[in-house]
N, C-alpha and C positions, 0 to 999 in steps of 0.2 A: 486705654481709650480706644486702641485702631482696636483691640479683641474684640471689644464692647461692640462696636460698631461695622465688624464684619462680621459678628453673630446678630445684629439685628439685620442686617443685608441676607446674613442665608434664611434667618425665619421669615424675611418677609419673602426672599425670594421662593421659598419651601411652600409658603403658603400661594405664591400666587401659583408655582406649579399645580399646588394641589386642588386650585378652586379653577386653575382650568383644563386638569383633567379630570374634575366634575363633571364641567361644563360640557366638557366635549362625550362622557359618556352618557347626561343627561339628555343631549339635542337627539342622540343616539339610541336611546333608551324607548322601544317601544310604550306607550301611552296608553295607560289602563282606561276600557271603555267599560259604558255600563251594558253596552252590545255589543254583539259582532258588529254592527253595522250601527253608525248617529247622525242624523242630518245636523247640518250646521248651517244655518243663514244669515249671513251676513248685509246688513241695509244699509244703502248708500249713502256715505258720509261718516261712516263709523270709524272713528279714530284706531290705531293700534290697541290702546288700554281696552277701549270699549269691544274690540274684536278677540282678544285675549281673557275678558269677565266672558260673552259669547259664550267660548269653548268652554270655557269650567260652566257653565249654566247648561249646558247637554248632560250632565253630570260625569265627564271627564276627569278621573283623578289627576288635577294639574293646580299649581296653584299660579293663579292669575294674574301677580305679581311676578314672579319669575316667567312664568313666560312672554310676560307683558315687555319685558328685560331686553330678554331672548329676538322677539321682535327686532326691539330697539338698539340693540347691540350687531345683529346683523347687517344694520344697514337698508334692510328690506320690508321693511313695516311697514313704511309708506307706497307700498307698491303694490298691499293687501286690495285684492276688488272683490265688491260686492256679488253677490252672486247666493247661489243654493248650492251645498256641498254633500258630498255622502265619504263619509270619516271610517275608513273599517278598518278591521283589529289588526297590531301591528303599525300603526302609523305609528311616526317618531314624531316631537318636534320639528327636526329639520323635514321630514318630508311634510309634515300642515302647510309649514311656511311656504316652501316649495309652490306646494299646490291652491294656496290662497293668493302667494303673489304675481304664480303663472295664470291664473282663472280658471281653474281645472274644475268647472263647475259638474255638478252630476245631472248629464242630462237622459231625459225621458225621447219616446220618440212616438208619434202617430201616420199611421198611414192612409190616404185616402186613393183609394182603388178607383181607375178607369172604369167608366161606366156606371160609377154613384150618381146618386141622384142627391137633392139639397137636403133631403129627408136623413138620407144614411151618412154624410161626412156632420152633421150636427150630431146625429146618435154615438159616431166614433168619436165625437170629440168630450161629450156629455160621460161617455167609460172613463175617460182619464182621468182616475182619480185624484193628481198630482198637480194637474190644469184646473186655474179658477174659471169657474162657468160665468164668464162675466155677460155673455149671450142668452146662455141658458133658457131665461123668460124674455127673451126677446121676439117680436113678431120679426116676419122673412123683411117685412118693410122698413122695423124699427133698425134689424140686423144691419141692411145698408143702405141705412143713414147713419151708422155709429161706423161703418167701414169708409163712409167718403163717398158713397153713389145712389145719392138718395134718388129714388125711381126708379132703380134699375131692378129686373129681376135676378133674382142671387142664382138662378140654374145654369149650371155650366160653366162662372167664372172664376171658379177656384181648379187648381192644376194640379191631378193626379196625382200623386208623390210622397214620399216619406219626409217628415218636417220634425227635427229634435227643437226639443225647448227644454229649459232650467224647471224646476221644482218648482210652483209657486208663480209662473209665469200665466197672462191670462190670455184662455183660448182666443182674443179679439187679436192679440200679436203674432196666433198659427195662421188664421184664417186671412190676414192681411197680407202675410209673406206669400199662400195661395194664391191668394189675388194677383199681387204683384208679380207672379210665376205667369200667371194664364195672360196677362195681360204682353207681358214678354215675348213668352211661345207665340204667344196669335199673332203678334209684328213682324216678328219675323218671317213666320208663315205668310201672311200677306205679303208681304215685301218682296216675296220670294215665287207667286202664287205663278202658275201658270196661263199663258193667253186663251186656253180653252176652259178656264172656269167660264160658272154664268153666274154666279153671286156675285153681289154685287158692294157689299162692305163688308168688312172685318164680322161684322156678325152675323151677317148669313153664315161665312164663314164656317163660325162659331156653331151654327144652329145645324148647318147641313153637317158639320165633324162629326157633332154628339148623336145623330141618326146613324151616321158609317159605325159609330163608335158600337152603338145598340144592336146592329141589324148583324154584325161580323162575328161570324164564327170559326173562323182560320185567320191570321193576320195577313199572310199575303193576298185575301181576298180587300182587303178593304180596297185598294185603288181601283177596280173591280166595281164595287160594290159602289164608290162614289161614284164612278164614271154612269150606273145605269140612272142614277137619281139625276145630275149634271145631265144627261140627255131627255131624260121626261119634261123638267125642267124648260129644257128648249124649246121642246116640239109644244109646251104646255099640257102636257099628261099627266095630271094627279100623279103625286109621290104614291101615294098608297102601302105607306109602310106601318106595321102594325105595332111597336115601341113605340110611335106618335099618339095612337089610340091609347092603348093600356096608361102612359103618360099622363093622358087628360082624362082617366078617370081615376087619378088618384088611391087613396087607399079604399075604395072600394073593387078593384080590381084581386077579386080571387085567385087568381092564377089561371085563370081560364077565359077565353078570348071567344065571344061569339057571337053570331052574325046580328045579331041588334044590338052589338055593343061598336061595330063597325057602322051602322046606320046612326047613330046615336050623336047629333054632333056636339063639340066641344071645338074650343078653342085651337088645339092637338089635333085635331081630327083627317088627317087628311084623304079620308075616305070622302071627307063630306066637303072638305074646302082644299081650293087649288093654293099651290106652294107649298112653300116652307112655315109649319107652324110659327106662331108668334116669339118663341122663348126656344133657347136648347132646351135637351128634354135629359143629360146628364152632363159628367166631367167627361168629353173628350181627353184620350194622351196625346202626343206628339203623332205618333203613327196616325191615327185618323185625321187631326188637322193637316199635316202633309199630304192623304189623300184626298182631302177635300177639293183640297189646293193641287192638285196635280194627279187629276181621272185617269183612269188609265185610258189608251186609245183605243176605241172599241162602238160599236154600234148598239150593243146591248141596253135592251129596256125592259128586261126582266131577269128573276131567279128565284130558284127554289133552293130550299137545303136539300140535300143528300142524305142527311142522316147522318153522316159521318163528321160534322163538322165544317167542310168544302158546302162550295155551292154552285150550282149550276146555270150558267148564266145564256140567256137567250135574244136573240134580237127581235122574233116575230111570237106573235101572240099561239098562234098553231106550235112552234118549237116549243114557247115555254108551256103550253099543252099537253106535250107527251113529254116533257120532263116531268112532271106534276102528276101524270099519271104515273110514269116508272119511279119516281123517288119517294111521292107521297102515297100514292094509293095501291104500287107496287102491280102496275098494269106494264109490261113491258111492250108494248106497240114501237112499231118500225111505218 
């Protein structure tokens, strides 16, 4: 009888060795894909079992029972989050798990560039193939009141930046995180502004940045470049910057700027009306809002480009005269 029963003690013992060095070269056992690469999306509330059918429905050779197991046997199943994944060749078992129960979602990323306008981070976001356009047929109006700011104009409140998102995520959740970006930056900036600003709220602010942002062709000119706007501003001298014009004529603006498009008014115009147009006229970054907020110290109430980039900045109408002639029209006068 003890024979009997220390030969069923070693087969059962033999056997559980053997079904857990199965197991152990199974978890281990890279995982035939039907690609190099398989999305795998997992929605929120999905049981282990139901996250485990999932992966065999990518057409994963696994069977979904055992790994259903596998799951549930580690302890970790219940720790699976929801999310968009990207599965490539060579996974094991043990790393799925891994990376379903870490979050290791596969994300996309978009970038919206200083100095867009509401035109072009819609167009960037409309490429993403991977982003649901949940905007897409939305008017600028409808856009925000679906963001929270119903009446506001959408130019200029989204902040510069590279923004990742999951697979399958909708552009309303990029566009909002922008928001909540610009909305940040500009507090702080305020907060922080200097006693020689002449704006007067957080959105002039806003309005006078996205000009510096437009008009700067070096970055350490922009403090510079606010400071000449910030002094016109004082004395009450028409901005007269030409970004504000091209701005408000919209997509009719060829790429070519000319003297009745300057007469021409618009809302943007500030050829034809004093101040600050009504709306920013792009995304200011960081660097422009800081100099918005803090001009440099200087008397200057003009500039020309150079040519190079730099710009040359003038405080009497005769100086910036013969800048204009040496820079622009290449008359070197002394």
């Amino acid at each position: 009888m003890r024979r009997f029963l220390l030969a069923v003690f070693l087969l059962v013992f033999g056997a559980a060795v053997a079904v857990g060095a199965w197991g152990w070269w199974w978890v281990n056992e890279p995982l035939r894909l039907p690609a190099p690469t398989v999305d795998l999306s997992i929605d929120a509330g999905t049981l282990p079992r139901g996250v485990a059918q999932a992966v065999a429905d990518t057409g994963i050779d696994v069977q979904p029972d055992v790994l259903y197991w596998w799951f549930r046997l580690s302890g970790q199943g219940r720790l699976i989050k929801a999310g968009s994944y990207e599965l490539d060749k060579g996974i094991t078992p043990m790393r799925l798990l891994s990376k379903l129960a870490r979050g290791e979602e596969s994300l996309r990323a978009v970038t919206f560039v200083e100095g867009w306008n509401i035109r072009q981070v819609r167009a960037a976001l409309a490429r993403e193939e991977v982003l649901k356009p949940d905007t897409k047929n939305l008017s600028d109006e409808a856009l925000m009141s679906l963001l929270g700011r119903a009446g506001q104009h959408p130019e200029g409140r989204f902040f510069p930046d590279t923004y990742t998102y999951a697979k399958g995520s909708s552009d309303v959740a990029v566009l909002k995180r922008a928001m909540r970006a610009m909305d940040k930056r500009l507090e702080a900036a305020w907060a922080n502004r200097s006693s020689e600003v002449v704006v007067k709220t957080p959105d002039e602010a806003l309005i006078l940045a996205s000009i510096v942002e437009k008009e700067t062709g070096r970055p350490a000119d922009r403090p510079m470049i606010a400071a000449v706007f910030t002094n016109r501003m004082r004395v009450g001298m028409p901005l007269q910057t030409d970004p504000t014009v091209i701005y408000g004529m919209g997509a009719s603006f060829n790429g070519n700027l000319r003297k009745k498009d300057l007469q021409t008014d618009t809302p943007w115009n500030t050829y034809t009306r004093p101040g600050l147009p009504p709306t920013p006229i792009a995304m200011p970054g960081k660097a422009s809002l800081n100099a918005a907020l803090h001009p440099a110290a200087t008397k200057a109430l003009y500039f020309v480009a150079r040519g190079d980039g730099t710009s040359q900045f003038s405080a009497s109408l005769d100086e910036h005269n013969r800048a204009v002639n040496k820079y622009q029209r290449g008359q070197n006068t002394q």
